[in-house]
Backbone bond lengths (Angstrom), bond angles and torsions (degrees), N, CA, C in turn:
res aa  C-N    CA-C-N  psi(-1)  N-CA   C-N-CA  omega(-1)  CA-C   N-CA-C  phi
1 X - - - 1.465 - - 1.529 109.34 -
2 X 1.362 107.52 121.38 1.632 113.94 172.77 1.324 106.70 -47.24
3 X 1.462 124.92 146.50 1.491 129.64 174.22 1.579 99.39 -68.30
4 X 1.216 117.75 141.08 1.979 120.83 154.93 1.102 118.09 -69.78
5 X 1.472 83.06 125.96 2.095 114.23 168.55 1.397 132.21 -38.44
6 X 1.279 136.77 63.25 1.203 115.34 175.49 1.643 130.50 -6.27
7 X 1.342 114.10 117.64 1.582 114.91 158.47 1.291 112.65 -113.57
8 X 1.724 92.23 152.38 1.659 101.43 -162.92 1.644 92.79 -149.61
9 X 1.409 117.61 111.16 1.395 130.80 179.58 1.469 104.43 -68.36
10 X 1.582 114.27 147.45 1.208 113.28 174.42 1.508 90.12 -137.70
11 X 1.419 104.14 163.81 1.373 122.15 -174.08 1.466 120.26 -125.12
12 X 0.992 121.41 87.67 1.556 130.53 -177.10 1.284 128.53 -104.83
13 X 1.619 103.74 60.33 1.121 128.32 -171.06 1.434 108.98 60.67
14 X 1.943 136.80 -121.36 1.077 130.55 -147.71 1.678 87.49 -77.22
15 X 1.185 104.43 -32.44 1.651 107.09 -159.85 1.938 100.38 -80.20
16 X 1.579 113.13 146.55 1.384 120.24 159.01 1.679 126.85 -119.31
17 X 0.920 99.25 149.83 1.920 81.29 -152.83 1.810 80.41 -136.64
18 X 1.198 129.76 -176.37 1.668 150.44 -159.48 1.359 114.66 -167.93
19 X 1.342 110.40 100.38 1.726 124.95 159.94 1.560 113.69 -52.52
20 X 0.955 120.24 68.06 1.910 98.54 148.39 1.393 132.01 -44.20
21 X 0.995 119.92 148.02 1.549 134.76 -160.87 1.356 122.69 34.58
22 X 1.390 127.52 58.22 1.413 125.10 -167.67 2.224 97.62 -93.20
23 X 1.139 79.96 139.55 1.881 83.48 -179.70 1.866 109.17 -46.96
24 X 1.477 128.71 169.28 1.388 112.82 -162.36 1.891 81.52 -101.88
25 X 1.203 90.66 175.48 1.390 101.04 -176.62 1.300 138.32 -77.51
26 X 1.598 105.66 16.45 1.531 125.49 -166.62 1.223 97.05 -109.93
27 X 1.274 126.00 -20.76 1.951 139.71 155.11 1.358 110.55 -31.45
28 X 1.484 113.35 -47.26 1.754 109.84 -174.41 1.772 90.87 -147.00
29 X 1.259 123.66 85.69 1.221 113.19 -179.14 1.806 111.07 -67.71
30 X 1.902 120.14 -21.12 1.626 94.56 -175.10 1.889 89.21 -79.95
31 X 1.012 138.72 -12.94 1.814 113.75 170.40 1.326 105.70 -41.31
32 X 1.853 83.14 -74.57 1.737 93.78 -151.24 2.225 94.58 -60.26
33 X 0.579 128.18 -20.47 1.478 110.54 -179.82 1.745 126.23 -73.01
34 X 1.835 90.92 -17.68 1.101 122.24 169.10 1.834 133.21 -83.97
35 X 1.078 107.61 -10.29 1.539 151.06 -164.58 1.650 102.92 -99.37
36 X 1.493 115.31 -71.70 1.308 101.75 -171.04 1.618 117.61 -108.28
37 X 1.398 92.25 -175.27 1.496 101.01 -158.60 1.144 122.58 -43.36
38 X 1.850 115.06 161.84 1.563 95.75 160.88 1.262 111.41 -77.76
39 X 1.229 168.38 -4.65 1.418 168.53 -140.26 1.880 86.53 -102.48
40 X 1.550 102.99 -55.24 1.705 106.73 -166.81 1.381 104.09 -60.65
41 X 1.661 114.88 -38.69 1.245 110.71 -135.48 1.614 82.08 -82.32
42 X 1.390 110.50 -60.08 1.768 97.94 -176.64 1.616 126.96 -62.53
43 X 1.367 108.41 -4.48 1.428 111.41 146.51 1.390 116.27 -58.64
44 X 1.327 133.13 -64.81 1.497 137.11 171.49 1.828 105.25 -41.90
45 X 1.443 115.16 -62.85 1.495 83.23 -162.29 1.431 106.62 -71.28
46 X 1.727 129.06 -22.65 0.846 109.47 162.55 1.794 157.66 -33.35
47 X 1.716 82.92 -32.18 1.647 95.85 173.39 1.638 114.29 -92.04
48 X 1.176 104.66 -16.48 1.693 115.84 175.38 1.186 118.26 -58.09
49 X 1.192 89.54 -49.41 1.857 118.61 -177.86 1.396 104.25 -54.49
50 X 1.592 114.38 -66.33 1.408 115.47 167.02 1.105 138.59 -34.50
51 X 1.586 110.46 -57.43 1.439 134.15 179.86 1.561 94.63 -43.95
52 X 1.834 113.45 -75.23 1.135 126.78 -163.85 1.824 118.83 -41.08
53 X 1.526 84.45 -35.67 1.730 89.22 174.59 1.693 126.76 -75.87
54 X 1.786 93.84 -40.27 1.176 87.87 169.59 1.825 138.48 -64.94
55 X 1.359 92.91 -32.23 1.604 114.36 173.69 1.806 107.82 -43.68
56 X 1.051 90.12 -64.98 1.821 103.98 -175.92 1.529 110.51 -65.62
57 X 1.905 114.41 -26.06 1.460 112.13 171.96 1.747 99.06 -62.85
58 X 1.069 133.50 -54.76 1.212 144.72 -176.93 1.417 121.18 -13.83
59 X 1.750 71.73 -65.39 2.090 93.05 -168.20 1.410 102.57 -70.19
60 X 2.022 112.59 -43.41 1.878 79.62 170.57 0.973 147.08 -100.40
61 X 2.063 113.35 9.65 1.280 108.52 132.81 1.402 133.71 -18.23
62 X 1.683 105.45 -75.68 1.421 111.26 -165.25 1.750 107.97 -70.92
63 X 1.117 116.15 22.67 1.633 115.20 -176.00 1.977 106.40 -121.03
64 X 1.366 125.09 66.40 1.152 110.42 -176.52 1.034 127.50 -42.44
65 X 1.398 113.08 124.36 1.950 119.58 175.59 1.745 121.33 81.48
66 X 1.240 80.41 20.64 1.455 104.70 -173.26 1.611 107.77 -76.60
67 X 1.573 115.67 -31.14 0.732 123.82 165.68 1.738 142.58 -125.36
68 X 1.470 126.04 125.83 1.456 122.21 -154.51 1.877 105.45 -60.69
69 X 1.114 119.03 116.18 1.616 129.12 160.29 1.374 99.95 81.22
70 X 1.582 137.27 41.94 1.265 149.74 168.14 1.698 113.11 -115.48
71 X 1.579 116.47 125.13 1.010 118.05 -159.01 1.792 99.89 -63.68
72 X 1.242 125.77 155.17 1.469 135.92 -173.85 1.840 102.22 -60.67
73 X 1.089 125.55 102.52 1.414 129.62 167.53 1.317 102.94 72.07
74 X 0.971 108.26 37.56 2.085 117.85 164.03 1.998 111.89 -85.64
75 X 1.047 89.16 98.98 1.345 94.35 -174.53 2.073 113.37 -62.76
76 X 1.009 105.26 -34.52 1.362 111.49 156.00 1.140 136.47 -56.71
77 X 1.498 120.39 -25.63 1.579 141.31 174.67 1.516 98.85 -67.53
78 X 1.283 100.53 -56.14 1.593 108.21 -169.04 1.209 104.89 -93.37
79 X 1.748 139.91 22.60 1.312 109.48 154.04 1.306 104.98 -100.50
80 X 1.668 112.79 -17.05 1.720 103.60 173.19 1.380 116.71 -95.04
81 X 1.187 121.47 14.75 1.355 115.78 128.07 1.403 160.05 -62.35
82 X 1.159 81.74 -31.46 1.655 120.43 -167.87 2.273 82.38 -82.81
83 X 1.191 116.36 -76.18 1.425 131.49 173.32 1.707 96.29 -29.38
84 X 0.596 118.98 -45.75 2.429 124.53 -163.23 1.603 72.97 -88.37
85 X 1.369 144.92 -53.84 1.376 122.55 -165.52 1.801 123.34 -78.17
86 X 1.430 99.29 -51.10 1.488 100.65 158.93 1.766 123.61 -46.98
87 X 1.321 92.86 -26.22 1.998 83.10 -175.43 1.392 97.51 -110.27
88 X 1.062 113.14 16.40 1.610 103.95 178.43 1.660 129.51 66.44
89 X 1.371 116.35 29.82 1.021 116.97 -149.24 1.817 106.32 -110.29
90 X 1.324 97.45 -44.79 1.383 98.22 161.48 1.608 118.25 52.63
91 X 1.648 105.41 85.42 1.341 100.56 -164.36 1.693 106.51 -94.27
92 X 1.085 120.19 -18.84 1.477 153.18 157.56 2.108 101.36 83.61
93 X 1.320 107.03 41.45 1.420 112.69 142.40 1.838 119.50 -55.63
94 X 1.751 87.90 -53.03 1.512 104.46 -163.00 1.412 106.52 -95.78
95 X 1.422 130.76 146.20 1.050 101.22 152.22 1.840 111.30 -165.09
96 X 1.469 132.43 151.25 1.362 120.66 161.02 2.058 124.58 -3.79
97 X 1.474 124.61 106.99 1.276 104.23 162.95 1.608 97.77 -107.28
98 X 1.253 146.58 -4.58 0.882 118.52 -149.19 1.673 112.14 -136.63
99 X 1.336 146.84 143.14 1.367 125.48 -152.61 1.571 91.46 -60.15
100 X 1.565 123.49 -50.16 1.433 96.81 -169.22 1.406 131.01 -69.48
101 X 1.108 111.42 1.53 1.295 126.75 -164.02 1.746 112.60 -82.84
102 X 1.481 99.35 -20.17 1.814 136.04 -173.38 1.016 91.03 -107.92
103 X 1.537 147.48 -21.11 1.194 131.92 174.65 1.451 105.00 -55.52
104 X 1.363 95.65 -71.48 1.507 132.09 -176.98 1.077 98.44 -32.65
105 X 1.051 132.75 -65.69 1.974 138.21 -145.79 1.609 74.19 -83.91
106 X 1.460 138.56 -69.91 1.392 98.71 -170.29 1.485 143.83 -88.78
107 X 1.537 98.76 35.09 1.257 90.98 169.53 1.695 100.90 -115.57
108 X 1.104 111.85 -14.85 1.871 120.80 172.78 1.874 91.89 -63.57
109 X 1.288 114.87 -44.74 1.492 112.10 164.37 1.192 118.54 -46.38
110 X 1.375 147.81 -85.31 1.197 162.60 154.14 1.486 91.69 -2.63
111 X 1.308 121.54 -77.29 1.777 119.18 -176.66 1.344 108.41 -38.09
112 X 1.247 106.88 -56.85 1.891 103.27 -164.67 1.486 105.19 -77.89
113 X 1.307 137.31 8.41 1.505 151.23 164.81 1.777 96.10 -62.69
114 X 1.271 103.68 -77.33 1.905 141.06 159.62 1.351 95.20 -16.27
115 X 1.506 117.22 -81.68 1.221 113.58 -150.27 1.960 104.09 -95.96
116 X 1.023 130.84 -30.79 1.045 117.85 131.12 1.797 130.58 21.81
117 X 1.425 80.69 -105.22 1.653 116.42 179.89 1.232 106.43 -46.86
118 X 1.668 112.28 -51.72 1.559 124.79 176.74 1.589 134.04 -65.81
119 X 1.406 98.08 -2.99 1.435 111.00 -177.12 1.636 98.44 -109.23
120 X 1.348 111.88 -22.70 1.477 108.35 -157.98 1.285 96.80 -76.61
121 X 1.634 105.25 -55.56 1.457 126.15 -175.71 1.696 122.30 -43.37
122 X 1.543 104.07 -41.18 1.621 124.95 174.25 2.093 103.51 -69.16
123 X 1.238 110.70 -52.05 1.116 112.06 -179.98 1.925 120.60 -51.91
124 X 1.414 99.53 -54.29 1.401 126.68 168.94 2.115 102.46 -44.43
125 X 1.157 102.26 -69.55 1.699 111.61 168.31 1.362 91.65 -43.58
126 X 1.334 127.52 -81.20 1.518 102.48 -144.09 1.375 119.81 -54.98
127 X 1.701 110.55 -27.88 1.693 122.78 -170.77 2.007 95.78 -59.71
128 X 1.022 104.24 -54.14 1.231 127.51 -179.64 1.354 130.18 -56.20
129 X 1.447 120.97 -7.51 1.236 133.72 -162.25 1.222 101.84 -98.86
130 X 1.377 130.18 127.99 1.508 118.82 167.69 1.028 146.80 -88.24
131 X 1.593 108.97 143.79 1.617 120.40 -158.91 1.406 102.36 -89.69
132 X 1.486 132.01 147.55 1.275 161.42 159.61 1.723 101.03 -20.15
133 X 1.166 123.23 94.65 1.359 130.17 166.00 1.740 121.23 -47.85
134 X 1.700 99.03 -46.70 1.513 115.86 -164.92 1.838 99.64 -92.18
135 X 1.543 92.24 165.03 1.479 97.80 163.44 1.711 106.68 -150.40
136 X 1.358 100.07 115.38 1.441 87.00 -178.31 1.525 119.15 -101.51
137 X 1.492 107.70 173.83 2.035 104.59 -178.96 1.083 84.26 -57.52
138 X 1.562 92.24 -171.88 1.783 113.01 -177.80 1.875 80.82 -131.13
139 X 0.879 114.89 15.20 1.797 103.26 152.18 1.518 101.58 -142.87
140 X 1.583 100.52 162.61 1.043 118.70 154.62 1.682 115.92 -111.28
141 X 1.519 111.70 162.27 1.509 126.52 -165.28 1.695 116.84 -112.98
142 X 1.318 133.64 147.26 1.201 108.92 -165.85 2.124 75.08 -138.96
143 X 1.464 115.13 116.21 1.452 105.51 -178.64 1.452 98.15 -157.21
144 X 1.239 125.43 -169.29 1.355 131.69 -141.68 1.749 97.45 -152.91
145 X 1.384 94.45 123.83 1.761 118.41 159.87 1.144 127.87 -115.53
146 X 1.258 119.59 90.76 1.996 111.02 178.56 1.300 100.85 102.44
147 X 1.384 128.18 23.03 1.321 126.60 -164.99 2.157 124.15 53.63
148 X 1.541 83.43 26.08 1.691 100.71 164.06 1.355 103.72 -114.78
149 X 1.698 98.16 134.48 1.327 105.13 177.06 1.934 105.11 -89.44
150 X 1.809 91.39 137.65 1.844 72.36 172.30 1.356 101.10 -146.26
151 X 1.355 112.55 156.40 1.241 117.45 163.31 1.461 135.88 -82.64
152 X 1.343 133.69 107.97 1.553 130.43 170.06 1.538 123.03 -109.97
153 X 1.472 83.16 157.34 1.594 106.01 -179.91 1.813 104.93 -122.47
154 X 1.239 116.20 122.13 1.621 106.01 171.35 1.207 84.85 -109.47
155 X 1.779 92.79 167.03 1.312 123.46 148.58 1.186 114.33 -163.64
156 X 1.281 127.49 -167.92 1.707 127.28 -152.36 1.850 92.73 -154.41
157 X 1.138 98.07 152.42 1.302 120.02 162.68 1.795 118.61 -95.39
158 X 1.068 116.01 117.59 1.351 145.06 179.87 1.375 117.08 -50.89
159 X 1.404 104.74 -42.59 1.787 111.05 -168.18 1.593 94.58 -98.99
160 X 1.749 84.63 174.91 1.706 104.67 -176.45 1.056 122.31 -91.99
161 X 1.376 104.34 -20.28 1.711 112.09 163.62 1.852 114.91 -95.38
162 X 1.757 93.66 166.24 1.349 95.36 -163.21 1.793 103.20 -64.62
163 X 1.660 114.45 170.73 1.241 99.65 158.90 1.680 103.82 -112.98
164 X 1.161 133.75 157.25 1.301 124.83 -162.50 1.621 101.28 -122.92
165 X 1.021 101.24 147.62 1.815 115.56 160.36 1.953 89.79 67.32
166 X 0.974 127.33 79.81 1.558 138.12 -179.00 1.514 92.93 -88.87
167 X 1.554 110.12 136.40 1.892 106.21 150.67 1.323 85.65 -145.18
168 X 1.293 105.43 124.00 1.752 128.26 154.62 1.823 107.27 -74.29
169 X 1.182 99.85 175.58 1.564 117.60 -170.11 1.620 98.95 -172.96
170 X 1.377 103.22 116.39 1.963 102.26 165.03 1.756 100.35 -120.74
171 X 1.254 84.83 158.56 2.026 80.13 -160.30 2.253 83.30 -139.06
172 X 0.910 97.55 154.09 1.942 98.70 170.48 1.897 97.71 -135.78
173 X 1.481 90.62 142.63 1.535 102.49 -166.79 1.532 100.79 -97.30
174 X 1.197 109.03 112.76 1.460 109.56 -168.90 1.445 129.53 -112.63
175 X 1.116 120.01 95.59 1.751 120.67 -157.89 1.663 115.75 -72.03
176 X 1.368 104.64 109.14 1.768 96.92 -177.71 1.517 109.54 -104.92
177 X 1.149 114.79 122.12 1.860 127.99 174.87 2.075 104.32 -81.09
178 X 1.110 92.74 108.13 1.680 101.88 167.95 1.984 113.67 -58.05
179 X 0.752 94.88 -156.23 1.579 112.17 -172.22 1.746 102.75 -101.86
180 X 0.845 111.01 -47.43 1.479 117.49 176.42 1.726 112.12 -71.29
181 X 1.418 93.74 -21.46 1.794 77.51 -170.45 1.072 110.86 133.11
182 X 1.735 127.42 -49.12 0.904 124.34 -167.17 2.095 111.90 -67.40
183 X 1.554 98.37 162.86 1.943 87.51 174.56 1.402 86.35 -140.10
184 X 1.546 110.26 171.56 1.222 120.89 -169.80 1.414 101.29 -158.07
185 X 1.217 126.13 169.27 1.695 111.38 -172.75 1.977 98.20 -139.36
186 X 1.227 99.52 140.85 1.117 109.43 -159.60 1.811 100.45 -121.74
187 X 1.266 102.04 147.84 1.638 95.01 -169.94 1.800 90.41 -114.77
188 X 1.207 128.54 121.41 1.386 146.26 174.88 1.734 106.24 -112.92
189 X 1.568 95.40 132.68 1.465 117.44 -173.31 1.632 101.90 -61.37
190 X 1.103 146.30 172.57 1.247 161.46 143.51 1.516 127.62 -104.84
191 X 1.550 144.74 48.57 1.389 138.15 -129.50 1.788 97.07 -68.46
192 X 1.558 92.85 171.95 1.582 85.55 -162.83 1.395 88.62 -128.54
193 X 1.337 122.83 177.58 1.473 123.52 -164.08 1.865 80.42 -100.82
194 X 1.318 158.96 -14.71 0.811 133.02 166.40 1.847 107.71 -153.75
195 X 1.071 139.96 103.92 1.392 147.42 -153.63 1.525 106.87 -102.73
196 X 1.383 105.13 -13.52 1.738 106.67 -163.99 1.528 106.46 -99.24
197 X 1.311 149.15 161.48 1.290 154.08 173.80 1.210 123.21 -124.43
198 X 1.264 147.84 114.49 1.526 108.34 174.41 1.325 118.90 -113.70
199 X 1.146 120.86 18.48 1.674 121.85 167.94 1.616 87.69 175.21
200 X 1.526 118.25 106.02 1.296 135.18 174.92 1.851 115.44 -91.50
201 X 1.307 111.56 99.94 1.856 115.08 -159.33 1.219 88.05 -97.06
202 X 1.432 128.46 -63.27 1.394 125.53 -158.71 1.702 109.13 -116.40
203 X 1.582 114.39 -99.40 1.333 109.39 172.81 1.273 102.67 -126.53
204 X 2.082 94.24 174.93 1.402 103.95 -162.10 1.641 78.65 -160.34
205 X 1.933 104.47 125.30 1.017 108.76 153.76 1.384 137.45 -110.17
206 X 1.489 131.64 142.29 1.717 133.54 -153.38 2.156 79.09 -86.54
207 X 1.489 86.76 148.44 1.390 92.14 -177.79 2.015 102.08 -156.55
208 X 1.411 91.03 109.00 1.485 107.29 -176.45 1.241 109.47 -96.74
209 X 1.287 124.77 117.20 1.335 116.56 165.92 1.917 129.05 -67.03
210 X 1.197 110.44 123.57 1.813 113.21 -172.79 1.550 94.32 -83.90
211 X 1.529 112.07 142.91 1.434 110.40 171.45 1.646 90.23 -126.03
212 X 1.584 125.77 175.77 1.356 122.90 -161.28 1.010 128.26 -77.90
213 X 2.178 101.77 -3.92 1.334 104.33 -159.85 1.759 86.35 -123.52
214 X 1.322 108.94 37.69 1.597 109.96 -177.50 1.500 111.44 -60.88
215 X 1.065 125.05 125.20 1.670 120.25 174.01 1.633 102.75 -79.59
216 X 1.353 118.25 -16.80 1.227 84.72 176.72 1.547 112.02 -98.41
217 X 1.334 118.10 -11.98 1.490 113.17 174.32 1.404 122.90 -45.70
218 X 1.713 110.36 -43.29 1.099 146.26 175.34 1.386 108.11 -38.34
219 X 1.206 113.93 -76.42 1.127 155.96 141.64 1.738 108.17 -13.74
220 X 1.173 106.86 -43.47 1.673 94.43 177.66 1.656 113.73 -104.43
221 X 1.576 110.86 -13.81 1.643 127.26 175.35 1.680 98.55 -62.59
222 X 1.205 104.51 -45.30 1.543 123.02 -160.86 1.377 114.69 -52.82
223 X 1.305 153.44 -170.71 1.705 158.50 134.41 1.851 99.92 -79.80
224 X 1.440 83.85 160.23 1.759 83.55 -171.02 1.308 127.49 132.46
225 X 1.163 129.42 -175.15 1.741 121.54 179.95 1.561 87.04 -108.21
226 X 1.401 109.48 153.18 1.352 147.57 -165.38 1.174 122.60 -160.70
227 X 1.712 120.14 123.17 1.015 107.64 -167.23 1.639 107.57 -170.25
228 X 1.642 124.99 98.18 1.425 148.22 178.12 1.365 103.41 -70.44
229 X 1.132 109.12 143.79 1.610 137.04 -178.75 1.537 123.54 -132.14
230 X 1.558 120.05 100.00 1.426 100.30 -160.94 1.859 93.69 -120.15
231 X 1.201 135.69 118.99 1.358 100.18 166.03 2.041 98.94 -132.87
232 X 1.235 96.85 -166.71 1.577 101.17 -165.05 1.650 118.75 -160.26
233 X 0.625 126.22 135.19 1.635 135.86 -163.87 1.526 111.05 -132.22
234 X 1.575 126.18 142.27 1.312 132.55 158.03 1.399 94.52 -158.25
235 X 1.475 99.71 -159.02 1.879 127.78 -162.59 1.276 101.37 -122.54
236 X 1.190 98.64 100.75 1.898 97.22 175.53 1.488 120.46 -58.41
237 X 0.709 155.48 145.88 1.852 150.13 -139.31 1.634 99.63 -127.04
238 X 1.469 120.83 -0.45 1.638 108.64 176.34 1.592 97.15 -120.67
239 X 1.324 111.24 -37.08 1.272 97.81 -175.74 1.965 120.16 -99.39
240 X 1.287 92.43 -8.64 1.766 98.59 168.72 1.089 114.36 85.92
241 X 1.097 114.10 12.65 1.938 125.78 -155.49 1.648 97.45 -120.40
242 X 1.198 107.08 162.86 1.792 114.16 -167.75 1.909 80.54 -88.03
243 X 1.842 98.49 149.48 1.554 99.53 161.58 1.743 94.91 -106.96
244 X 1.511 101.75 -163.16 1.585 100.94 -164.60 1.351 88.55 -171.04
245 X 1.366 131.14 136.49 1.370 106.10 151.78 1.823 97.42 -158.20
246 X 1.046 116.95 173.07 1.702 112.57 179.78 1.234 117.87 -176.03
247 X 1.464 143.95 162.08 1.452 158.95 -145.46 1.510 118.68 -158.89
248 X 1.100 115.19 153.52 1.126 125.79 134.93 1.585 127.17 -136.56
249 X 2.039 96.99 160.54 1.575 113.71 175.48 1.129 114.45 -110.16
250 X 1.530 114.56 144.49 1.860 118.15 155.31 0.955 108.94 -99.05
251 X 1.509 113.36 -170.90 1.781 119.25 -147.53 2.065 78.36 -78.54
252 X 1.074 135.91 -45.38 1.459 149.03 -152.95 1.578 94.54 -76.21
253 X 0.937 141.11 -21.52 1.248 134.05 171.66 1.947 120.83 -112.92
254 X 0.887 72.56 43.44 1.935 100.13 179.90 1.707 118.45 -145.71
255 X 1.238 105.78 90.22 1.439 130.44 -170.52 1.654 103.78 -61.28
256 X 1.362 134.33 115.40 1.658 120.96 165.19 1.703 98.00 -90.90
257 X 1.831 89.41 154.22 1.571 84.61 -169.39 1.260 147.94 79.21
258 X 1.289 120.42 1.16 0.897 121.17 -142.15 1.615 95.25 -132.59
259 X 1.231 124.64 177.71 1.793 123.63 -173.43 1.911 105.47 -146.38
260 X 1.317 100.01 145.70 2.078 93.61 169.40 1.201 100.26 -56.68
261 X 1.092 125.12 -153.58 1.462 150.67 -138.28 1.958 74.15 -169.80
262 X 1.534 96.25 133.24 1.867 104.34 164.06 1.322 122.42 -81.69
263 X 1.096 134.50 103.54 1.556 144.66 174.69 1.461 131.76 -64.52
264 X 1.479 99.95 -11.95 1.210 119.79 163.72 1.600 135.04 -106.27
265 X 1.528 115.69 128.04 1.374 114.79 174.19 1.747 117.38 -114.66
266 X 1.344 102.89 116.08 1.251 80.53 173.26 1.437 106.30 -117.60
267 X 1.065 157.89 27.19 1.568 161.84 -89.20 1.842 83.91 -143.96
268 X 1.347 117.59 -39.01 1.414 110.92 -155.12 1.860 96.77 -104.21
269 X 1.192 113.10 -179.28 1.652 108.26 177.53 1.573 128.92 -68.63
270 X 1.918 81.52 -25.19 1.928 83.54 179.87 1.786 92.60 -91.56
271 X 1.342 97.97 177.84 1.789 93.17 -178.55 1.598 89.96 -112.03
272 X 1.517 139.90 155.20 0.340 134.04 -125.71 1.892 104.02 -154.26
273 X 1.017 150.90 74.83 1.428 127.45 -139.93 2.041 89.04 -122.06
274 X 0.936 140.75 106.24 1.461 157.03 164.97 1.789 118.29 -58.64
275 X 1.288 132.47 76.58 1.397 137.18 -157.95 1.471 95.55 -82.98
276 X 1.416 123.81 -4.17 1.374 113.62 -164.30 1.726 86.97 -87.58
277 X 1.225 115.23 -31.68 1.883 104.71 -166.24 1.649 111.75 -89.70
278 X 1.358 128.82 35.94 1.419 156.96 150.86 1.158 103.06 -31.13
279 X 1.013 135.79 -39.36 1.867 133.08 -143.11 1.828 87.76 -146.36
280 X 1.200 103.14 19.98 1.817 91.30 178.99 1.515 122.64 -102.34
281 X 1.193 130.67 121.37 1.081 128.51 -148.06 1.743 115.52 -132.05
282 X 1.397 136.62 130.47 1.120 137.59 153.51 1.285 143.90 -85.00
283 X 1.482 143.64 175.55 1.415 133.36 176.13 1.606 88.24 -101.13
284 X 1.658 114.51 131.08 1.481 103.85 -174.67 1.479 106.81 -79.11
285 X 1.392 113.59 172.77 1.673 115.48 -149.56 1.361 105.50 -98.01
């Protein structure tokens, strides 16, 4: 019997898609430690922690007199020992009588040096890791200005500071069937009437112009798989760090006709910009 395939869900915005055969997670343990939750992750060092203590309670259990004022093979003696030695804490009730007994404690030392460092360092990353600048609708709109039909994608920036130097990119996933049968899927650019940003505060919508002989319009009128790609990158201006963020649409989450909802008020003295109406949408008039 063939061994079973790892599956590994991915999330691409509206769309969810599944990796078969992805390597297991002991392949690159700072990813995957980097990957899941905090709930998991301090579950994990939590049990490490344990393990590590209990292991070393073990050995000086099984070592009589190994240790000063610890009951003879008390496995409890020696896991809170082992705990006062890993953290360095050393309350000095307990302590080494015997050379091996000092072996032990310093090489359970040496470990918690190791693991230590390795927890701090992972913790530090995760605080440090960056979060999703952008937020995009969960539809896209297909409507008309000037008697041009166009396609948009908004989205908004999340933070309070500007993001600077923005370039969008919309791409359509386009499946071509050969003569023989075979199909293959091809990712084709979409150009946009403006891709560049230069300090993104509130929102910004991607706006493709449709001409009559659009293959992908075609393409989205049609039955079939369908499938928009929008993502976007700048320099966040407080933290100095690149942002990143990106989506995808199916043919079902692409409105024809249709218009945003305005997110902006400026009518009153303060100005006023509303992130909750992102995803708000009309039948155009």
């Amino acid at each position: 019997m063939s061994p079973r395939k790892r599956r590994r869900t991915i999330d691409l915005g509206t769309i969810r898609a599944v990796k078969i055969g992805t390597p297991p997670p002991i392949s690159d343990i700072y990813y995957a430690t980097m990957e899941m939750s905090w709930p998991t992750f301090i579950a994990l060092v939590s049990l490490v922690f344990v393990g590590i203590n209990l292991l070393f309670g073990l050995l000086y259990a099984a070592l009589p007199g190994a240790l000063i004022n610890a009951q003879p093979g008390s496995v409890a003696d020696g896991f809170f020992f082992s705990v006062e030695t890993l953290g360095t804490v050393g309350y000095g009730n307990m302590a080494p009588a015997t050379h091996l007994g000092h072996l032990i404690a310093a090489a359970e030392i040496l470990l918690g040096l190791f693991f230590s460092a390795t927890i701090t360092g992972l913790i530090f990353a995760r605080f440090a890791r960056p979060r999703t600048s952008f937020e995009f609708a969960n539809v896209a709109v297909v409507g008309r200005r000037e008697n041009q039909r166009l396609l948009m994608i908004r989205l908004a920036s999340t933070r309070l500071r500007a993001i600077a130097d923005c370039t969008a990119q919309l791409s359509w996933v386009r499946k071509i069937t050969l003569n023989d049968g075979r199909s293959f899927r091809q990712l084709v650019d979409l150009p946009l009437v403006q891709s560049h940003h230069p300090q993104l505060v509130f929102n910004w919508t991607l706006v493709h112009e449709i001409d009559e002989a659009s293959d992908m319009y075609q393409a989205l009128l049609a039955g079939g798989e369908f499938r928009l790609t929008a993502t976007i990158s700048g320099i966040d201006t407080l933290l100095a760090s690149q942002a990143i963020g990106g989506t995808s649409y199916r043919r079902k989450d692409i409105l024809i006709d249709h218009e945003f909802d305005d997110m902006i008020d400026d009518s009153r003295e303060t100005f006023e910009f509303d992130l909750t109406k992102l995803h708000g949408v009309h039948p155009r008039s």
